[in-house]
N, C-alpha and C positions, 0 to 999 in steps of 0.2 A: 166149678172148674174141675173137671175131668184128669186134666192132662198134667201133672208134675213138673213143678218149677223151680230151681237152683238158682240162688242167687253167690253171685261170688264177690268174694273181695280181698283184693288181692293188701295186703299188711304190710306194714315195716315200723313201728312206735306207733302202736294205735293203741296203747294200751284202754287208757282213759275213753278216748270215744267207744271202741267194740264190743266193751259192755256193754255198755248202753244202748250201740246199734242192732244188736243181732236180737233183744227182743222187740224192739220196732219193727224188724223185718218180720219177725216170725209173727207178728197181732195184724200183719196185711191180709194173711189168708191160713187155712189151716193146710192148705196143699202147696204149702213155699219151704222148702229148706233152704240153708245158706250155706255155703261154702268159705272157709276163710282161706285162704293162702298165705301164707308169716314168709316173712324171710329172714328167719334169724334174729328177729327184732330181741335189740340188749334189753329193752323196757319190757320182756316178758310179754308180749302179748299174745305169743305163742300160747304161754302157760296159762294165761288167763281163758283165750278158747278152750285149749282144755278141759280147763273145767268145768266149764259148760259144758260142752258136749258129753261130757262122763255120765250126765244126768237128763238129756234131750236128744233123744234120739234123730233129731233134724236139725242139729247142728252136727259140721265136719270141720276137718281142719287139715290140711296139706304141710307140714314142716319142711321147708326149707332150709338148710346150712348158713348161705350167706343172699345177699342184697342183690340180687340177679337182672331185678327190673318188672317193670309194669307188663309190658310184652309176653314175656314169657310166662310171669305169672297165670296170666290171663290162659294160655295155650293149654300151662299144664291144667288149670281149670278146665277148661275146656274137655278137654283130653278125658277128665275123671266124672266130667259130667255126662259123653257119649257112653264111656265103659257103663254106666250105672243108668242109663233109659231115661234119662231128664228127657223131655219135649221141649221146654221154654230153659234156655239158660240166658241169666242178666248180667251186665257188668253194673260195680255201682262202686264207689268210693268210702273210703272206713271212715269219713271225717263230716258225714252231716252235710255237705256241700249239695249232699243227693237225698232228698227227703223222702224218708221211706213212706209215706203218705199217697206219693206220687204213684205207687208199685200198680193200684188196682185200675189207675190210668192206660197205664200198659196191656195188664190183662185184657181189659176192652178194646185196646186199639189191634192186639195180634189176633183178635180174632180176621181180619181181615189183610194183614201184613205178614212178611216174612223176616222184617227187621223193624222192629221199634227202635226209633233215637228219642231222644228226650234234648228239644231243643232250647238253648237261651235266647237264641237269637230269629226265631220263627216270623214271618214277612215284616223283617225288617224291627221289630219290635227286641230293645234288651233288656231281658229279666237275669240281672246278674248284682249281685250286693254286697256290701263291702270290699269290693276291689278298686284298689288304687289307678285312678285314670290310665297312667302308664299300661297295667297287668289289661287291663282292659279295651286296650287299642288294641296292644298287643295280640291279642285272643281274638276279635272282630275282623282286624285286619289279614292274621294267619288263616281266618275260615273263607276269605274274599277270595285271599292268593290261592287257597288248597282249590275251591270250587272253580278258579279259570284255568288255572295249572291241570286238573284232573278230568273237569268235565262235570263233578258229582253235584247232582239237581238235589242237593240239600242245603240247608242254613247253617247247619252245624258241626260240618266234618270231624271237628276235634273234641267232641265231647263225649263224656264217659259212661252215660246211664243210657243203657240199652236192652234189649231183651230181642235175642236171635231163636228163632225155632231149630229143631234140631238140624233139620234138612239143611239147613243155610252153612252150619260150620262141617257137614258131612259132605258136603259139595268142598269147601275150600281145605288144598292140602297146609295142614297146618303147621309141617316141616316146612312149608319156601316162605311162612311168613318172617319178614327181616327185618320189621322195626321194632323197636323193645319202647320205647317211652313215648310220647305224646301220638306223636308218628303213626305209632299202633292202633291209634283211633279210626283217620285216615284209611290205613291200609284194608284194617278189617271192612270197613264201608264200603269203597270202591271197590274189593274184591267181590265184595256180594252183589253190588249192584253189576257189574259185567256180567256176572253168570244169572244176573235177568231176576233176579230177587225181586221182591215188591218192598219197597221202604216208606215208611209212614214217618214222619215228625210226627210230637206233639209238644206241646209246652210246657217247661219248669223251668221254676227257679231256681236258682244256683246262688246261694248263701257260702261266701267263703268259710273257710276252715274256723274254730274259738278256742280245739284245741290243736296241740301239736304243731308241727311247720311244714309247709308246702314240701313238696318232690321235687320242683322246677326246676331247670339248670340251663346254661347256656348250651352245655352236650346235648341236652334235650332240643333245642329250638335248635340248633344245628339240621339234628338227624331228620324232624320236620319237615325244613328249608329244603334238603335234597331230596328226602322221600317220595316227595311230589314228583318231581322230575321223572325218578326211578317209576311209581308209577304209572306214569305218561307214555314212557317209554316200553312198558312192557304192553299197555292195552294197545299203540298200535303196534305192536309183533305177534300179539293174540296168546301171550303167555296168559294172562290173567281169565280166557274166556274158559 
């Protein structure tokens, strides 16, 4: 692999898991650095990247002040990823949910895509574990509503292991993006696929969290619930093309 890839992830008490994960990312490939993004996190995980990075020069770290959100985190990523020449930048999760095994899945599939998802729910098929029936309608049902709601010819709107080329988030302005939690999955998708992106699914698993506790909130499946609309509403006024 040629071309430079950033993997990000965006923190807040990850202490425990981010050890662990960031050499899994880094034994994927020798051309992957990681990005972490902290927000503050009391449980030091800030400190903990740290000091990795003191000693690996393909580990980075972003310091945030306080708990700002999944969204943003992601931007400023983003943001630190185009200043610095990445080609491939990934989202993934600090918590194992996103098996870094998966990564060279990816690498093969962008060679002919301009957005990789990593799907759980791929024709119809659910590769998802440990989740409480409830969390799991819940999640199936938000991807039905987002895909009629939106138009988006994917399975998986709301999921968080992706890998965008560069061109795809250089195309979309990263100031009008307006959802910060789950939402932010959605929006990122449908933005790129209007501006005519090529998106590929492919399949993973998705193993709930063993340490730490979820992000989820009811503010969260709120911003979701409208998101769509908003949306909807901008591709037909042709804001989004």
């Amino acid at each position: 692999m040629a071309e430079r890839a950033l993997v990000i992830v965006p923190t807040y008490n990850e202490k425990d898991n981010i050890a662990r994960l960031i050499p899994a990312v880094l034994a994927q490939h020798p051309g992957i650095d990681i990005l972490v993004v902290d927000d503050g996190s009391p449980d030091d995980t800030g400190v903990v990247v740290e000091a990795i990075a003191a000693s690996d020069p393909r580990v980075h770290v972003i310091h945030r002040k306080e708990k700002l959100g999944l969204g943003t985190a992601y931007v400023a990523g983003f943001r630190w990823a185009l200043e610095r020449g990445y080609d491939l930048i990934f989202e993934m999760d600090a918590d194992f949910s996103h098996a870094p095994e998966i990564i060279p899945e990816f690498l093969k599939a962008i060679a002919n895509a301009d957005l990789v998802v990593g799907s759980r729910y791929q024709d119809g098929h659910v590769n998802v574990v440990n989740w409480p029936m409830s969390r799991l309608f819940l999640s199936y049902a938000a991807n039905i509503y987002a895909r009629r709601v939106t138009g988006l010819p994917i399975f998986d709107a709301t999921g968080g292991f992706k890998c965008f080329r560069r061109k795809v988030l250089e195309a979309i302005n990263l100031s009008e993006v307006k959802s910060n939690g789950y939402a932010f999955q959605i929006e990122m998708t449908v933005r790129a696929w209007k501006k005519g992106f090529r998106i590929v699914e492919i399949p993973i698993v998705f193993v709930d969290r063993t340490e730490g506790s979820s992000k989820m909130s009811k503010r969260i499946v709120r911003e979701a619930v409208w998101m769509v609309w908003r949306l909807r509403w901008w591709s037909m006024s042709g804001r989004l093309r």
